[in-house]
N, C-alpha and C positions, 0 to 999 in steps of 0.2 A: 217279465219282471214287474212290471205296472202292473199288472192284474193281479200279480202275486202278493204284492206290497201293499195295495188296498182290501184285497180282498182276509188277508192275513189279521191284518189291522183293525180292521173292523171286527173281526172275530172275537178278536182280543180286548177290544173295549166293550162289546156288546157283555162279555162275560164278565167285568169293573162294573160297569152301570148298572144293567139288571139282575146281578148278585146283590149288590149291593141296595139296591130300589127294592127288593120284594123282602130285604130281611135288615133293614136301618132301624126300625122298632124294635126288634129283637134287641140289636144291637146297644141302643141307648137303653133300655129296660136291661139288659143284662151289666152294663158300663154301673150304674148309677143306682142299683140295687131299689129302688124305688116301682112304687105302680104303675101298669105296662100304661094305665089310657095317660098320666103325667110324658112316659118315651112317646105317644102318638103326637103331643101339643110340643114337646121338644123337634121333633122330626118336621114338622109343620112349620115351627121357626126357623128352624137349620134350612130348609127349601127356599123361605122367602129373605134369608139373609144371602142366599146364593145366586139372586136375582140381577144383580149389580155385575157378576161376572157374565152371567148369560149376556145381557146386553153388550159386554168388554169385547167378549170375544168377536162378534162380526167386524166390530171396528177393528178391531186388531187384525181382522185377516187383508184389511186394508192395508197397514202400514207396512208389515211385513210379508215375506213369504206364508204360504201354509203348510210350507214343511217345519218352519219354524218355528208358529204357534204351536204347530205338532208337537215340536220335540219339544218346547216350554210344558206343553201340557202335560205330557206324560214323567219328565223330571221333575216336578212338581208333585203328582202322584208317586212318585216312587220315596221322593222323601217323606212325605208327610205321613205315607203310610207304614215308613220303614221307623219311624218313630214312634206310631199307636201299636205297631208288632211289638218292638221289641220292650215299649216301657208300659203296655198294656196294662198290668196287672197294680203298677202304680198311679197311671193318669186315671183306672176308672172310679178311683175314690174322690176325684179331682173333677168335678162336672164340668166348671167354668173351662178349664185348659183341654179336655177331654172331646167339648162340642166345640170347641175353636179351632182346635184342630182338626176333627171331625169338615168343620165347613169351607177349613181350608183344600185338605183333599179333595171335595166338591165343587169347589171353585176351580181349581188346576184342571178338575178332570170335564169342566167346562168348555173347556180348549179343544180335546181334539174331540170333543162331539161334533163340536161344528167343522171341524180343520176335514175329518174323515170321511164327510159326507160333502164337504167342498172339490176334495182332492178327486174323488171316484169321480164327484160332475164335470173336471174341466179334461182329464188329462188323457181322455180315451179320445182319439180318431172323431170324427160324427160318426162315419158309420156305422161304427161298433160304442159307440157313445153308450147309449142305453143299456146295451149288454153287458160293456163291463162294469156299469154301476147297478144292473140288477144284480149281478153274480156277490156282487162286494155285499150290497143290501142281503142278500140272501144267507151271505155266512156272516152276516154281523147275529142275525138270530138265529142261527146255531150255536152261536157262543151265548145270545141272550138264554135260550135252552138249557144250555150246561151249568153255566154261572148259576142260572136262578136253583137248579137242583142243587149243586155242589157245595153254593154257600149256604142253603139251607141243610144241606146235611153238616154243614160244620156246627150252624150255631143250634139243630137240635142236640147235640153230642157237647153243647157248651164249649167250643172249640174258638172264643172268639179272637182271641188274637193269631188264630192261624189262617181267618180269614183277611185280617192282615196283609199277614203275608203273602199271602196268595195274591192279593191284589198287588205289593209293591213289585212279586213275580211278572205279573203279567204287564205291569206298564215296563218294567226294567226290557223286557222282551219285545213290546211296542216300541221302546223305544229304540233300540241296536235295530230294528227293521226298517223304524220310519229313517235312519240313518244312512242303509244300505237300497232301500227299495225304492224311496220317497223319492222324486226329482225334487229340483229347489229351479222353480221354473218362474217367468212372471208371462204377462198374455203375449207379446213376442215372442218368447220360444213356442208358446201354444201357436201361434197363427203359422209358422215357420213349418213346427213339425206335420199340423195339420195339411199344410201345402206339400209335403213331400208326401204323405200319406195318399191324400188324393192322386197323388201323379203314380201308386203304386209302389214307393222306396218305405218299407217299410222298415228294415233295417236302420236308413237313414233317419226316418221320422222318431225312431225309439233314442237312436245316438242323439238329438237334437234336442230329444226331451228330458237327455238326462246333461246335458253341456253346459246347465247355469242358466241364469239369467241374461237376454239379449236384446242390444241395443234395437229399437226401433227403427226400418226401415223409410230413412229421408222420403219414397217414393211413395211409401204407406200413408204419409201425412199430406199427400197434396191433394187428394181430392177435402178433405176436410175445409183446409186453407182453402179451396179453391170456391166452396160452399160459404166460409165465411164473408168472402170479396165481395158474392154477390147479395147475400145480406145485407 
């Protein structure tokens, strides 16, 4: 179910971001009816106006869960996208509103860039640690593979708000997974499940990673304290 949920996940975003990333030019050039090198200096702005969220998100995976930044991220992409789908044809005569919400989407979809590639690194076992965050990495660019074909066959066919769509599909679809597949875990359930893993309860260790967030073992904290005293 963990493997399922990341590796799923990741598919699913790689084909949002690198759809999106190899045909955003297209995009604002076909949006804004103007000449394609003016969409290369729009798309150039719209990146470094996205920079603020890049930075948000590592903090943020501090404050809260990373199932949570998850699912912030990808309902964020589902709206913003499900409004350039469906009022497309009126926002692209609209530049200002058109690249705002444009950099909104990109901001949201900030989120579980990093959430996805956090999740695969903590929630596997050690000893399958690496494998199941290679498998995850591995089908993140299968989907970077498809997206980049698929959205470019949309926007040679001038198909751009059904790229869109596509995308509010695909986080709406991240999202209901990161729902059911994701744990909402903090580093005590990890240190807990990993301890039953190593003893061999692998059953137990998945039941433990998927039970919530859990309190800190009083006995976990004394060698700390006990390092502090002698300080």
């Amino acid at each position: 179910r963990p493997l399922l949920g990341t590796a799923l996940i990741w598919l699913l975003f790689d084909i949002v971001e690198y759809g999106l990333k190899q045909n955003d030019a297209a995009i604002f050039s076909a949006a804004e009816d103007g000449p394609y090198s003016h969409s290369i200096l729009t798309v150039a702005a719209t990146r470094m106006l996205v920079i603020p969220s890049l930075a948000f998100a590592p903090w943020l995976l501090k404050q809260i869960s990373s199932k949570h930044v998850q699912l912030i991220g990808f309902a964020g992409c589902c709206v913003f996208n499900v409004i350039l789908a469906i009022a497309y044809e009126d926002l692209k005569g609209i530049t200002v509103l058109f690249d705002a919400l444009y950099v909104l989407q990109l901001s949201f979809q900030s989120l579980p860039g990093v959430s996805t590639m956090a999740i695969s690194a903590e929630i596997f076992p050690s000893a399958v640690k690496g494998t199941g965050a290679a498998i995850s990495a591995a089908s993140g660019k299968i989907g970077a593979t498809f997206g980049s074909y698929y959205f470019t066959h949309l926007k040679n066919e001038g198909r751009i708000s059904q790229i869109f769509w596509t995308v509010t599909f695909t986080s709406t679809l991240a999202l209901l997974l990161t729902f059911v597949l994701i744990p909402n875990y903090n580093g005590a359930t990890l240190s807990k499940a990993e301890e039953l893993a190593d003893a061999g309860k692998t059953a137990e260790a998945r039941r433990m990673l998927f039970s919530g967030p859990q309190d800190c073992d009083p006995e976990d904290e004394k060698p700390s304290k006990e390092a502090e005293a002698a300080v």
